[in-house]
C-alpha positions as YAML, in Angstrom:
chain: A
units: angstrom
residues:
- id: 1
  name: UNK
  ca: [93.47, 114.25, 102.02]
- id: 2
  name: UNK
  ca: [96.95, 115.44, 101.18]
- id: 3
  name: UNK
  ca: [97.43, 118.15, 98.43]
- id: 4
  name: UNK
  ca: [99.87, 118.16, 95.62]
- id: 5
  name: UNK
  ca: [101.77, 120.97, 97.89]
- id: 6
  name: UNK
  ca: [102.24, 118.84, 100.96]
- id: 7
  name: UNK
  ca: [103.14, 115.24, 98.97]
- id: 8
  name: UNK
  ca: [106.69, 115.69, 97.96]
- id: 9
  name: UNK
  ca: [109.46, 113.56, 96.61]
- id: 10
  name: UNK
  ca: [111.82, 112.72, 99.43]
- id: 11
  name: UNK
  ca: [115.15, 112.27, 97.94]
- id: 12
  name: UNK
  ca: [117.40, 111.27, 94.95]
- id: 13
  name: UNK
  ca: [116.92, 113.42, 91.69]
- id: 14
  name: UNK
  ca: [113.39, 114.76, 91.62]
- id: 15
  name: UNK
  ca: [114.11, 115.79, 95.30]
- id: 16
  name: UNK
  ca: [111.24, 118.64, 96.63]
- id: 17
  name: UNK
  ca: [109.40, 118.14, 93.74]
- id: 18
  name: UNK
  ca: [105.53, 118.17, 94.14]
- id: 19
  name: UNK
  ca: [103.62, 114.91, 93.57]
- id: 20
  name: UNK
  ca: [100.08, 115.41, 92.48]
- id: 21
  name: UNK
  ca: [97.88, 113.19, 94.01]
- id: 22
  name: UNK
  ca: [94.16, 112.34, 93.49]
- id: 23
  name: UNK
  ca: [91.45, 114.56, 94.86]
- id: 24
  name: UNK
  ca: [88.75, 112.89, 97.37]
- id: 25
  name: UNK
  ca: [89.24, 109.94, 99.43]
- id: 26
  name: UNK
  ca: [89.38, 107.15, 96.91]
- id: 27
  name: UNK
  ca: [93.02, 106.57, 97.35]
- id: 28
  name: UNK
  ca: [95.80, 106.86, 100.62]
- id: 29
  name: UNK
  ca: [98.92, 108.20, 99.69]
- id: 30
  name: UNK
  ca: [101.79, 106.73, 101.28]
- id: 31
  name: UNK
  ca: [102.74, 109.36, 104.34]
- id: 32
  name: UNK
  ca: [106.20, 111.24, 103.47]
- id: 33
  name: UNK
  ca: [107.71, 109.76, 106.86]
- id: 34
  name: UNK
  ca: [106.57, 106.24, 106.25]
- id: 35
  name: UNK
  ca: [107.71, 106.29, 102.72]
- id: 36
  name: UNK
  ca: [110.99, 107.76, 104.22]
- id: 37
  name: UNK
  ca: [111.57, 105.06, 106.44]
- id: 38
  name: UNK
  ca: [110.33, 102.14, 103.99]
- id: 39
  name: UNK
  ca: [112.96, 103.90, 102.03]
- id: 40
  name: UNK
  ca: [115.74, 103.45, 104.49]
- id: 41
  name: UNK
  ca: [114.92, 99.99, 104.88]
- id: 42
  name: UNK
  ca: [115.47, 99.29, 101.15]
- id: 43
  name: UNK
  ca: [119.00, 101.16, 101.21]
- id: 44
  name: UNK
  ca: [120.42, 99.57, 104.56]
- id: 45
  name: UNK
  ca: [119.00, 95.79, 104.64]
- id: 46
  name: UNK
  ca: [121.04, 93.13, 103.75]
- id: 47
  name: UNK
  ca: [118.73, 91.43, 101.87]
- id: 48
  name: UNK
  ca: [117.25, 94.40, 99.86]
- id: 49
  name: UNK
  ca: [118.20, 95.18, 96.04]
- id: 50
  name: UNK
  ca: [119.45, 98.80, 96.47]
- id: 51
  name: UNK
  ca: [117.46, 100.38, 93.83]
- id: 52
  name: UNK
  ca: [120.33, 101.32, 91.04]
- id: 53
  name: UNK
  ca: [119.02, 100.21, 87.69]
- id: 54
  name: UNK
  ca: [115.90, 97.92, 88.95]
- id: 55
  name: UNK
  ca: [112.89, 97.66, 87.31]
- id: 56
  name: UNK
  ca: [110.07, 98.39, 89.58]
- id: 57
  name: UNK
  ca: [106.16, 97.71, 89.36]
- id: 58
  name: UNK
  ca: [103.92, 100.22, 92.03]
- id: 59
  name: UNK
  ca: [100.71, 98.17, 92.12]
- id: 60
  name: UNK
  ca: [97.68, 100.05, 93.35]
- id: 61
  name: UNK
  ca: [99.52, 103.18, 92.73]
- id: 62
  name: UNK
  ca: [97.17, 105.93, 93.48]
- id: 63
  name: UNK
  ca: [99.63, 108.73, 93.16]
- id: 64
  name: UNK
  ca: [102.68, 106.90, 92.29]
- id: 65
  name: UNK
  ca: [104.60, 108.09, 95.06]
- id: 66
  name: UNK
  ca: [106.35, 105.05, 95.47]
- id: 67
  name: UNK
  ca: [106.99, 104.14, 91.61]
- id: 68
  name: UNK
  ca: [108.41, 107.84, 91.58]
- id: 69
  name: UNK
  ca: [110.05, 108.01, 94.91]
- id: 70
  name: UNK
  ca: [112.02, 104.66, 93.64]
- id: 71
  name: UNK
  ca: [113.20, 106.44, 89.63]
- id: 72
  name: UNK
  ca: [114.38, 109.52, 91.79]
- id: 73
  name: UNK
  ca: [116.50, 107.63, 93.61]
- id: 74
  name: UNK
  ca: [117.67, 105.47, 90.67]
- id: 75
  name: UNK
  ca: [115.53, 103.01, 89.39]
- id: 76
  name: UNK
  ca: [115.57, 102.41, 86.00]
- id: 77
  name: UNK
  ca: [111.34, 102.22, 84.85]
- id: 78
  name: UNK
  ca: [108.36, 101.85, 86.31]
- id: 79
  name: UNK
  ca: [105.11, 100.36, 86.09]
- id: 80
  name: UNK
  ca: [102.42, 102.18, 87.42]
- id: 81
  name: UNK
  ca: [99.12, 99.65, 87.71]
- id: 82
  name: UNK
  ca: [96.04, 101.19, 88.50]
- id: 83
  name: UNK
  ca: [92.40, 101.20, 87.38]
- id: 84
  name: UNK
  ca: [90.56, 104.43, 88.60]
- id: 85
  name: UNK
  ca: [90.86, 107.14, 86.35]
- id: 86
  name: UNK
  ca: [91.58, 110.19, 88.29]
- id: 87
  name: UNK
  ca: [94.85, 108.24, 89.97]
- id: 88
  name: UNK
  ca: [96.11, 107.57, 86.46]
- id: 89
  name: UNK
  ca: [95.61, 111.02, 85.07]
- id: 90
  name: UNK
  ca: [97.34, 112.45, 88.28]
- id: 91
  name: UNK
  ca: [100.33, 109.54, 87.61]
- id: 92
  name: UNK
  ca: [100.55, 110.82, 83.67]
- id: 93
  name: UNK
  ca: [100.83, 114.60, 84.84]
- id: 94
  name: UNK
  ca: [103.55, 113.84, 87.24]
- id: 95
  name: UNK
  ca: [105.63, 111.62, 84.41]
- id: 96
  name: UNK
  ca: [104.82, 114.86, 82.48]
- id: 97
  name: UNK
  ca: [106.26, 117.04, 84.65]
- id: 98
  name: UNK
  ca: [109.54, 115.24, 85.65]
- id: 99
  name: UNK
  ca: [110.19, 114.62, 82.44]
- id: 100
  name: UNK
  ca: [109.64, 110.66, 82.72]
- id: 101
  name: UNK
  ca: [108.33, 109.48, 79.79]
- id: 102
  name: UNK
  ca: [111.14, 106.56, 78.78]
- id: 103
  name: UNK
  ca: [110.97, 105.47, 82.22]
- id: 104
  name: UNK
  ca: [107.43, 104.58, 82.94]
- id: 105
  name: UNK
  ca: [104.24, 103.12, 81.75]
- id: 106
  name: UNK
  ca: [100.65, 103.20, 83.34]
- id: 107
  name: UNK
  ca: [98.71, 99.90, 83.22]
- id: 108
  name: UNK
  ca: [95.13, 100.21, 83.60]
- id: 109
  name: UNK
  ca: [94.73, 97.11, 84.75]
- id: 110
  name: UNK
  ca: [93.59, 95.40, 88.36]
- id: 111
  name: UNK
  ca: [97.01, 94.38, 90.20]
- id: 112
  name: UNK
  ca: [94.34, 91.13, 91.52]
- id: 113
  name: UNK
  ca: [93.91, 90.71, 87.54]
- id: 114
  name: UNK
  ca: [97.14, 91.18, 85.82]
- id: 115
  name: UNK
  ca: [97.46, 88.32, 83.42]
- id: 116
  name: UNK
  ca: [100.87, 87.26, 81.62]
- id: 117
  name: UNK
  ca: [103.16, 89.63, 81.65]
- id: 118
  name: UNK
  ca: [103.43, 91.18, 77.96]
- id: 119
  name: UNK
  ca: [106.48, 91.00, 75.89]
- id: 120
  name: UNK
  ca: [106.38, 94.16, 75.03]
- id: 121
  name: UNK
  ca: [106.97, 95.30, 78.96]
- id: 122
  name: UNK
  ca: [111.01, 93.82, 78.82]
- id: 123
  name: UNK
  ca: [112.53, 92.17, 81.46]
- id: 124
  name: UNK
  ca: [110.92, 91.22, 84.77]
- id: 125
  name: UNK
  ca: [110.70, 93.47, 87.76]
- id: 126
  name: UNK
  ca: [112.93, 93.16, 90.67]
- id: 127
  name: UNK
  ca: [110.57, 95.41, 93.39]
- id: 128
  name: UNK
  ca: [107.21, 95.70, 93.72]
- id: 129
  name: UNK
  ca: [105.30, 98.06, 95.98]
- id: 130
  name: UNK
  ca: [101.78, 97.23, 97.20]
- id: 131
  name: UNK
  ca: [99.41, 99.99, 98.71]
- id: 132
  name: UNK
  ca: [95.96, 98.42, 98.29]
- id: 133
  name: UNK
  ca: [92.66, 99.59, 100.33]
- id: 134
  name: UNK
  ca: [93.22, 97.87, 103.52]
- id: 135
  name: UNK
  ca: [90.58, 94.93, 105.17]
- id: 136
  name: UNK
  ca: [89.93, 93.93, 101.53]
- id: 137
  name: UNK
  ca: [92.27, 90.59, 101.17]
- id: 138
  name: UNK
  ca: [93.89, 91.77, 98.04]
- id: 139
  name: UNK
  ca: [97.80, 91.38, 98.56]
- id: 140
  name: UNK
  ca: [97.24, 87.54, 98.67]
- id: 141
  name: UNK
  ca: [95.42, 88.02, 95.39]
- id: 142
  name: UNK
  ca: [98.00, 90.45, 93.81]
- id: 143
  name: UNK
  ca: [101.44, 87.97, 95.02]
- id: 144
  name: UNK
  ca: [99.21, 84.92, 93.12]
- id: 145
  name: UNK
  ca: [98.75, 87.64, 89.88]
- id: 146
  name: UNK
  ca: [102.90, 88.47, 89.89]
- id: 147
  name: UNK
  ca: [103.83, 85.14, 90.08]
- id: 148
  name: UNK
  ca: [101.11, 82.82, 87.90]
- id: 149
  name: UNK
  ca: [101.88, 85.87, 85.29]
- id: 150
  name: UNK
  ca: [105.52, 85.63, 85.05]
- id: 151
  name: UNK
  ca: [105.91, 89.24, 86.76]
- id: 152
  name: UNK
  ca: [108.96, 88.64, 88.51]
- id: 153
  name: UNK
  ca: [112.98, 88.20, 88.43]
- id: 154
  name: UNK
  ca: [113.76, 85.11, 90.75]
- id: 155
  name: UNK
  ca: [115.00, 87.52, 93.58]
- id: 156
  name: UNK
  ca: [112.33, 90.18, 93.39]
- id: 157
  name: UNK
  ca: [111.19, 92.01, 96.34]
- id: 158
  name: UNK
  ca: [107.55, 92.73, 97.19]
- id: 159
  name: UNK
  ca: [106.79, 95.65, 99.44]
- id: 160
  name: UNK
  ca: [102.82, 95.09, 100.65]
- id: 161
  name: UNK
  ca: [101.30, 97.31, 103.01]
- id: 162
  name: UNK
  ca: [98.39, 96.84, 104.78]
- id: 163
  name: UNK
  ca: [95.96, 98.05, 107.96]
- id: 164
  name: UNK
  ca: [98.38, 98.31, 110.92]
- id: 165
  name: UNK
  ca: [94.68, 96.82, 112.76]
- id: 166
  name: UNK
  ca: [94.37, 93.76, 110.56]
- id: 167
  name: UNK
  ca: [95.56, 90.23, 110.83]
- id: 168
  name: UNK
  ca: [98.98, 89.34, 110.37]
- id: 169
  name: UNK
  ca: [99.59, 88.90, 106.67]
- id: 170
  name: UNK
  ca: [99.32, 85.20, 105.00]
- id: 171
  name: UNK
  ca: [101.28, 84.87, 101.78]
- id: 172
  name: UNK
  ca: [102.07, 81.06, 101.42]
- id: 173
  name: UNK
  ca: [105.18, 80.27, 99.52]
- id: 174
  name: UNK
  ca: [106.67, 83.79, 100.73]
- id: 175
  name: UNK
  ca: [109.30, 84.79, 102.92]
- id: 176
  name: UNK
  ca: [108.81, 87.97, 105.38]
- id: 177
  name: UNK
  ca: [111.77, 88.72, 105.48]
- id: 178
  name: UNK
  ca: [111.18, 92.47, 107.72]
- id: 179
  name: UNK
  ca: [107.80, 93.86, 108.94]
- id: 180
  name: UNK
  ca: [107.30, 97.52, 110.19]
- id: 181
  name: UNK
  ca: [104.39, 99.80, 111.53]
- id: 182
  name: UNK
  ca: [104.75, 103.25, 110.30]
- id: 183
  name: UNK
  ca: [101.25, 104.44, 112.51]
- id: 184
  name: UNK
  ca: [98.05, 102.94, 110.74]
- id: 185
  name: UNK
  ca: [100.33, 101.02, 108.21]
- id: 186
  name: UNK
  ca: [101.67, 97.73, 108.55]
- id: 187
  name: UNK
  ca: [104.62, 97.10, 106.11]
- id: 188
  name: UNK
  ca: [105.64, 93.44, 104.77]
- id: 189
  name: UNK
  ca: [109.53, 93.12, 103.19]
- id: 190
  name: UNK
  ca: [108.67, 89.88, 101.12]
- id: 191
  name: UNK
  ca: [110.43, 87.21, 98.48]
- id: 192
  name: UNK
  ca: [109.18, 84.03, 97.31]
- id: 193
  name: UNK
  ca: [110.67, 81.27, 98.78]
...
């Protein structure tokens, strides 16, 4: 397992900075060089946002080194969804310690159980990244949950990773649009459509 010391933002305005991550092996942060790359991706493609003022949900965020990785380098908010309760306390110490608190929001809440999207959470989101436990079926569940709950802006992106050793994802009524392995990961670019 990766300590706070090793887990670090990559770029953007909380560059260097320490992420704290969860002790034990209940979650699997995203590795620095595949978050890196997934990074690139999202700044080069032609079909990618850019992440300048977008509203961004991390589903399954364990650490929330996505959801953070994507406000350092200019994201407006994000929603950190996550039920265990050592991952969120480790999420609200790092929006402690960068200084996030107008920017960001934990959900305790199952991203295979989301429900409508409340009011009170604004606009839609225009990226979503999804780092579930692998070999357990649950992006299908989690696309259903963003769109039957009114999650989404009509172009949002979903980022879903899952076992680099598993079958090739099924998402009916999405688009891949780019798929990468970054070693035992296996990264989906999706839209609806």
């Amino acid at each position: 397992m990766l300590d706070a010391a090793t887990m670090r933002i990559i770029a953007g305005m909380l560059k260097g900075r320490a992420i704290r991550t969860p002790e034990g092996r209940n979650t699997r942060p995203t590795s620095d060089r595949a978050r890196e790359s997934l990074f690139n991706v999202l700044a080069h493609a032609a079909w990618a946002p850019g992440l300048e003022g977008v509203r961004v949900i991390d589903a399954f965020a364990g650490s929330g080194a996505l959801g953070f990785e994507a406000i350092s380098r200019g994201a407006a908010f994000c929603l950190f969804v996550e039920t265990d309760a050592s991952a969120r306390g480790c999420i609200r110490d790092n929006v402690e310690a960068f200084q996030l608190f107008g920017n960001t929001r934990i959900h305790r809440r199952s991203a295979t159980d989301l429900g409508l999207k409340p009011a009170g959470l604004g606009a839609h989101f225009d990226l979503v990244f999804m780092d579930p436990p692998y070999a357990q079926g649950l992006v299908p569940l989690a696309l259903d949950q963003l769109v039957s709950g009114q999650w989404l802006s009509p172009e949002a992106l979903v980022i879903a990773e899952t076992g680099s050793d598993e079958a090739a994802l099924e998402a009916p009524g999405w688009s891949i649009l780019d798929e990468r392995t970054y070693g035992a990961a296996r990264v989906y670019f999706l839209r609806r459509g």
